[in-house]
C-alpha positions as CSV (number, residue, x, y, z in Angstrom):
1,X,99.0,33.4,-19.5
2,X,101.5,36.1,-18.8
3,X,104.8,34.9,-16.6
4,X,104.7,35.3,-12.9
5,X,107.0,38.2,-12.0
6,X,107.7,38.2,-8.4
7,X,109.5,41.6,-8.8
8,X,107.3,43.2,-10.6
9,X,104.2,42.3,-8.7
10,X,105.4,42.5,-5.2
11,X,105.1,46.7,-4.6
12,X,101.6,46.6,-5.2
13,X,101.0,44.1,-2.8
14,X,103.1,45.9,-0.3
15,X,101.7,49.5,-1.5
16,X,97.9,47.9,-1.2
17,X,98.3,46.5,2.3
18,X,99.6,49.9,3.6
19,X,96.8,51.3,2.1
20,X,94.6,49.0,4.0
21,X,96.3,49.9,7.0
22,X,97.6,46.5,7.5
23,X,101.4,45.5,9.4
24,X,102.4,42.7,7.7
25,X,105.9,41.9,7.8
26,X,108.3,41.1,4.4
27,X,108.2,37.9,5.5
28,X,104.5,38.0,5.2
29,X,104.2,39.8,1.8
30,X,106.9,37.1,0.6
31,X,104.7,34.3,1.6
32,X,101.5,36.1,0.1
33,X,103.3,36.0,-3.2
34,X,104.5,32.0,-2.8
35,X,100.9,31.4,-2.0
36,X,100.3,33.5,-5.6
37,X,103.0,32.0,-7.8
38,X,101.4,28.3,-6.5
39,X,98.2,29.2,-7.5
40,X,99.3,30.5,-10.8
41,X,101.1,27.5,-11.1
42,X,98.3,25.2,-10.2
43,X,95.8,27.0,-12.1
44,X,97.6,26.6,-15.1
45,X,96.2,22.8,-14.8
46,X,93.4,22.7,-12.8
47,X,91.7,26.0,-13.2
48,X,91.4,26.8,-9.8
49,X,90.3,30.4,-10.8
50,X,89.2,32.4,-13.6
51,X,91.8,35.6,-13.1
52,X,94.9,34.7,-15.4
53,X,96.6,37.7,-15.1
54,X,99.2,38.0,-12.6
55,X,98.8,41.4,-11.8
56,X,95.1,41.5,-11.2
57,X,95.9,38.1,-9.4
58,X,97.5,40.5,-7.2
59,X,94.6,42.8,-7.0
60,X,91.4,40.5,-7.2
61,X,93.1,37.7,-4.9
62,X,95.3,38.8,-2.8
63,X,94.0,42.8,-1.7
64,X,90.9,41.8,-2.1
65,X,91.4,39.4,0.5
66,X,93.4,41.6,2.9
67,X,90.9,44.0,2.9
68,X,88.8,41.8,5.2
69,X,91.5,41.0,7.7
70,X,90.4,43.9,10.1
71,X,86.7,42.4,10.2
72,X,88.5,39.6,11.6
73,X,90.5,41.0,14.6
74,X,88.5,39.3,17.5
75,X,88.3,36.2,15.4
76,X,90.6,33.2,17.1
77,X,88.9,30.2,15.0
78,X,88.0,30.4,11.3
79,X,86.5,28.5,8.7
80,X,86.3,29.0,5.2
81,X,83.3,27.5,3.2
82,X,83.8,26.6,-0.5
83,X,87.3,27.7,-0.1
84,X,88.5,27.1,-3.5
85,X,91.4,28.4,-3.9
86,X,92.3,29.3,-0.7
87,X,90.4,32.9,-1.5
88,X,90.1,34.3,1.5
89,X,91.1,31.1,4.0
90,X,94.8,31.2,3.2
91,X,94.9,35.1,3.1
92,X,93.6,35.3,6.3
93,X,96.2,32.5,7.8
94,X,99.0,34.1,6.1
95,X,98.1,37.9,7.6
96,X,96.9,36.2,11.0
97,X,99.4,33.5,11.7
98,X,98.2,33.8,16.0
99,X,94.3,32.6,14.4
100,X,93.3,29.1,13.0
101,X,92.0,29.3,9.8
102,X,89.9,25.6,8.3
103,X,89.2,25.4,4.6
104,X,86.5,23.3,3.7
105,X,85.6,22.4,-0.4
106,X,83.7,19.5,-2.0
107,X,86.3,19.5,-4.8
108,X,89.4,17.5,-4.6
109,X,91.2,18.9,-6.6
110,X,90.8,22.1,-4.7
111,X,91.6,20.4,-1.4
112,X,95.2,19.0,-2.9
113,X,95.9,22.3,-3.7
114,X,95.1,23.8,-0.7
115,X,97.1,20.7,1.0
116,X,100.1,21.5,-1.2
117,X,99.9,25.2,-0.7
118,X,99.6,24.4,3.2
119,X,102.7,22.2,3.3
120,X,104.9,24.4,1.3
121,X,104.4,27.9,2.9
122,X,104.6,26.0,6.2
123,X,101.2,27.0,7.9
124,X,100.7,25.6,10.8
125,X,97.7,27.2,11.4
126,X,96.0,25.7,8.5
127,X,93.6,22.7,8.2
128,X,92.0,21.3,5.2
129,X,89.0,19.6,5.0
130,X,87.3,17.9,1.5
131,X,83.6,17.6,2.0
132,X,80.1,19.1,2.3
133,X,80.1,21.7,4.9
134,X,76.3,20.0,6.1
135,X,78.5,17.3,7.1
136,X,81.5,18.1,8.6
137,X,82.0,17.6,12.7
138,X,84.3,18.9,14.3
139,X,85.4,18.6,18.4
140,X,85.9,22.4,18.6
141,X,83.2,24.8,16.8
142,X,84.2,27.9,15.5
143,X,83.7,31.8,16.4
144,X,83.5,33.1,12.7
145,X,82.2,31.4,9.3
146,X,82.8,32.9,6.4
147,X,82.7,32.4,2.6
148,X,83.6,34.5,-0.4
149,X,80.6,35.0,-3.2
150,X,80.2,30.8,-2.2
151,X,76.0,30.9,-2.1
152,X,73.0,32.3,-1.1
153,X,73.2,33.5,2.4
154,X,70.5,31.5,3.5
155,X,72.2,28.4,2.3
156,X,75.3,29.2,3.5
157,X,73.7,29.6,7.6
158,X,71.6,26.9,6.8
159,X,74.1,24.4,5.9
160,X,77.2,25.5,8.1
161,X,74.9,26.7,11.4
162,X,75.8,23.6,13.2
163,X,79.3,24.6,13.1
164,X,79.3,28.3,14.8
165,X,80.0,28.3,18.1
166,X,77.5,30.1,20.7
167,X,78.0,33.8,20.6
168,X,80.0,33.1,16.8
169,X,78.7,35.4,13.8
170,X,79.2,34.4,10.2
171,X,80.9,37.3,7.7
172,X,80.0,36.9,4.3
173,X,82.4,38.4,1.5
174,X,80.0,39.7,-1.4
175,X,80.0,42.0,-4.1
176,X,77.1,44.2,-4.8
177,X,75.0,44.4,-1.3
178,X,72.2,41.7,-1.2
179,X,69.5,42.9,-0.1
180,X,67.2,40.3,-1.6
181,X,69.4,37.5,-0.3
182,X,69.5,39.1,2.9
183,X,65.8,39.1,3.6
184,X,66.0,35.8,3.1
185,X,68.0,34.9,6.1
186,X,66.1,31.6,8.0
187,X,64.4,32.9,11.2
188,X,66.3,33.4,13.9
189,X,69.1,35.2,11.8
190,X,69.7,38.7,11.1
191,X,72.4,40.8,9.2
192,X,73.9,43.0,11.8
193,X,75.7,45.1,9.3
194,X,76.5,45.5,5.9
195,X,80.4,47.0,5.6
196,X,81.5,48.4,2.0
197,X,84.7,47.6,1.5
198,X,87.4,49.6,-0.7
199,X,90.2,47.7,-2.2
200,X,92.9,49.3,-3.6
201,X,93.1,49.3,-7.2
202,X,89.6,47.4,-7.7
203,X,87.3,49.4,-9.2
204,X,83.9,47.4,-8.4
205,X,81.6,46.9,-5.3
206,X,82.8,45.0,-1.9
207,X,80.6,43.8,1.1
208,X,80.9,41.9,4.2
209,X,77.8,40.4,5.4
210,X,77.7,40.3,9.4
211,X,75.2,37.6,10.2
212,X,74.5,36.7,13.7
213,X,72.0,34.9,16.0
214,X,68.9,37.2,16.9
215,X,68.6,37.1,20.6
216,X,65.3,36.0,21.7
């Protein structure tokens, strides 16, 4: 594993987010790259991701990440299903400190990680869960589900459906368009739109999935 170098890693982030348009503060792009050096950290033990390398950390992580924020704009209530790492749950939290962002993984490991990474960048807006999204209540559903290459887009509605609040659409981050997966959609769902995404310096395919309620 090469060594974490804050310096040397930190323009890219900053040069990426301008080229997604995005206003984060240096406060932000200094967290974003605490929330990095844990993970590179963490994964070191617990393998928390498959991308070693710091600097396509940078790109495969944390821009490819930002590049859904603006999707997100009217979102005030957010969870993430089969968070992981925190890929795109704590991204989003970090970039939209004014939304709530919930993480939700089966894996423990994941969930202390995501705990830890909570507690020491010092979001407030974060909440952890460890469990099966089926099963999970919660007193206050929210507006947008989302998920980042976590399963089949039938599954995912079908198991996290009870969670979405009335009028609340699911965004699904995938790679190649899925077209297949989404004609599978259980009745009464529909893909509203499928958005390419670019992300700077990635040189592969990026979709959101916008899946709401059909209206009957």
């Amino acid at each position: 594993m090469k060594a974490f170098d804050r310096a040397a890693l930190l323009p890219a982030l900053a040069d990426g987010a301008r080229v997604l348009q995005l206003d984060l503060s240096d406060a932000q792009l200094a967290q974003l790259m605490d929330y990095l050096a844990l993970l590179a950290k963490w994964n070191a033990v617990y393998n928390l991701t498959a991308v070693r390398d710091p600097a396509q950390m940078v790109t495969q992580h944390l821009l490819d990440s930002l590049a859904v924020v603006p999707a997100f704009a009217a979102a005030r209530n957010v969870l993430d299903v089969g968070a992981g790492g925190g890929l795109p749950g704590m991204v989003l939290a970090i970039a939209r400190p004014d939304m709530r962002v919930s993480l939700i993984d089966t894996v423990h490991k994941k969930t202390a990680f995501l705990t830890q990474a909570k507690a020491e960048l010092g979001l407030a807006n974060v909440t952890v869960h460890t469990a099966r999204v089926e099963q999970l209540q919660v007193a206050q559903k929210f507006d947008v589900i989302t998920s980042r290459a976590f399963a089949e887009l039938a599954d995912f509605v079908n198991w996290s459906g009870h969670l979405l609040q009335e009028g609340g659409r699911f965004i699904a981050m995938k790679g190649v368009a899925p077209h297949d997966e989404i004609a599978r959609l259980p009745a009464g769902w529909r893909a509203s739109e499928v958005r390419p995404l670019t992300v700077p310096g990635l040189n592969a395919e990026r979709h959101l999935i916008f899946i709401d309620k059909q209206e009957q």
